[in-house]
C-alpha positions in Angstrom: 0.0 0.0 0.0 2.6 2.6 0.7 4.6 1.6 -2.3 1.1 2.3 -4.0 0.6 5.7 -2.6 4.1 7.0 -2.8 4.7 6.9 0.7 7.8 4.1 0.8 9.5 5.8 -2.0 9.3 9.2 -0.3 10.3 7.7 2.6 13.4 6.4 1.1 14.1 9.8 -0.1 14.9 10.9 3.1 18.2 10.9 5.2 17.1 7.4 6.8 18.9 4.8 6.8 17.1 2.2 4.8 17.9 0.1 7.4 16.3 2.1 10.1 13.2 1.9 7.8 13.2 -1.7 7.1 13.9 -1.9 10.5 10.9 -0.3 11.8 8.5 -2.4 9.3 10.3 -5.5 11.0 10.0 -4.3 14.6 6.0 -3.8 13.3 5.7 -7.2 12.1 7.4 -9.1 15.5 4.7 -7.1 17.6 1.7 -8.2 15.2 3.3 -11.6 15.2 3.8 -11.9 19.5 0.4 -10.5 20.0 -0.9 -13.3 17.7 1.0 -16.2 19.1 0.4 -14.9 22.9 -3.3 -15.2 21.8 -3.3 -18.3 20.0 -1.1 -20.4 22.6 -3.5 -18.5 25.5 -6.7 -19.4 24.2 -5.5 -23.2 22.9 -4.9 -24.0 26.2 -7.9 -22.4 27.7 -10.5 -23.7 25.4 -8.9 -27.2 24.5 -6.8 -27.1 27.1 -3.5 -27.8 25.5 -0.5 -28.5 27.8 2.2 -26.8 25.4 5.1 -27.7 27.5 7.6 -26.2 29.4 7.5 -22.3 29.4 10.8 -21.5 28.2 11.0 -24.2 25.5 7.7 -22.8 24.6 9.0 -19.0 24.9 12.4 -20.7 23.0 10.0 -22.1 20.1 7.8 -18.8 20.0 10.6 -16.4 19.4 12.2 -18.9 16.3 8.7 -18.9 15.0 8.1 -15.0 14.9 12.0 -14.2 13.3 11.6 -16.8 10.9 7.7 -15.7 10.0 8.8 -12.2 10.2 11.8 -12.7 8.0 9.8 -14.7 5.6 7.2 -12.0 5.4 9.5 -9.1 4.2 10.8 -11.4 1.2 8.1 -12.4 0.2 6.7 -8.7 0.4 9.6 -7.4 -1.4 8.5 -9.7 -4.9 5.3 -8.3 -4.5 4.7 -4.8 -6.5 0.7 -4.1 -5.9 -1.6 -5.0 -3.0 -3.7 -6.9 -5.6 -0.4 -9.5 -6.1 -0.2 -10.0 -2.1 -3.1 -12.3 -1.8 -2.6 -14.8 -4.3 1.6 -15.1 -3.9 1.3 -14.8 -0.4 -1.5 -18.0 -0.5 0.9 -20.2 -3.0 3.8 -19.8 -1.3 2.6 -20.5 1.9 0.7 -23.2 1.2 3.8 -25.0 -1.2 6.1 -24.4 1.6 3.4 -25.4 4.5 3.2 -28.4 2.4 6.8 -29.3 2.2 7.1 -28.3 5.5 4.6 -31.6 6.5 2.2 -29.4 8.2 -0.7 -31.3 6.3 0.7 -34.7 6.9 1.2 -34.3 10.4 -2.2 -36.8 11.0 -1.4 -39.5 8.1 0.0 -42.3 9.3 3.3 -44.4 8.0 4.9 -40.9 5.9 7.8 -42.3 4.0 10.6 -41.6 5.7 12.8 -39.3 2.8 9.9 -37.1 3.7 11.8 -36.2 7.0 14.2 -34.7 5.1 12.1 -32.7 2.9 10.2 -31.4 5.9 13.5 -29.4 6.9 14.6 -27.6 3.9 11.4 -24.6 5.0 11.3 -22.9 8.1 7.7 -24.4 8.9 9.5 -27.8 9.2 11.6 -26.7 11.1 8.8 -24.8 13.5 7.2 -27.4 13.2 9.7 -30.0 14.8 10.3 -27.3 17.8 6.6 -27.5 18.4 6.5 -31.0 18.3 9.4 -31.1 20.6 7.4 -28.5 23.1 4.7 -30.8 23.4 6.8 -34.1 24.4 7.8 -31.8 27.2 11.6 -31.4 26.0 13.6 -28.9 28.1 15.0 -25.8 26.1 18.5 -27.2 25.3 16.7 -29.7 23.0 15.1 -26.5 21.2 19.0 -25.1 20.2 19.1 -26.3 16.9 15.7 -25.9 15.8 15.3 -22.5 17.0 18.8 -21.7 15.8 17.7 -22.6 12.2 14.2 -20.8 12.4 16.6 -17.5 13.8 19.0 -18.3 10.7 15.9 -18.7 7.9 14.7 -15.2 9.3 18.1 -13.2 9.3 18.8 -14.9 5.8 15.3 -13.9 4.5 15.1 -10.6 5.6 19.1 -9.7 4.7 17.4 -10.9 1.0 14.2 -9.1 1.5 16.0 -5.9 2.4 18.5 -6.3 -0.3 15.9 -6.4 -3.1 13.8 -3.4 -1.5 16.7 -1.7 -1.9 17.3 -2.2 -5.1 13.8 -2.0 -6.3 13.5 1.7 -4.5 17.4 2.6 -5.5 
């Protein structure tokens, strides 16, 4: 929308760092994406009562979660030129990657096994197995490596993201 307007490119006219900028939006997009997890983990466990597992493995999980999600979000906004292209490439790519991720195959039964390996080449697989982990109760140093990897996808993605903005706005 603000490319749209003329607000972003104005905004890059100025003396701020795009950095500073891009680092604003980002900041913006980890608050949306805390209040939204707070919520959802809150009212999972007070309406189905889900026992999500040990607080800091869960706080461990959450944060690798929201850096990857938020890192994800920025690239993928930063192939997008209208507000009319969001919905649709937002929508394939999350579903192709939620689907390579095995997040709609975590209820079948007897998954081939090479699929274990295809599940971690997306963040959500890799969310995914920290989630998984949470919920057998695993204490936080069994959360390293997963939430290092969601924490490496994010700062990879949005080093990416903020490379083509810049371009794109240069």
């Amino acid at each position: 929308r603000e490319d749209e307007a003329g607000t972003l490119s104005r905004l890059f006219t100025t003396p701020t760092p795009l950095a500073a900028i891009l680092g604003g939006k980002f900041a913006a997009i980890i608050f949306t994406l805390v209040v939204q997890i707070l919520v959802l983990l809150g009212a999972s466990a007070l309406l189905f009562g889900i026992g999500w597992g040990r607080p800091l493995s869960v706080t461990l999980a959450a944060a690798g979660l929201i850096v990857a999600a938020a890192g994800f979000g920025v690239l993928i906004m930063s192939f997008t030129r209208t507000t009319r292209q969001t919905g649709p490439v937002m929508g394939v790519v999350l579903t192709l990657t939620g689907m390579l991720g095995g997040l709609f195959t975590t209820a079948i039964p007897n998954v081939p096994g090479f699929f274990d390996v295809v599940y971690l080449t997306v963040p959500q697989g890799w969310a995914l197995r920290a989630w998984e982990l949470c919920l057998e109760g695993a204490a936080p140093a069994d959360l390293v490596l997963p939430v290092a990897v969601l924490f490496a996808f994010g700062a990879l993605f949005l080093a990416v993201g903020a490379r083509l903005f810049r371009r794109r706005f240069a």
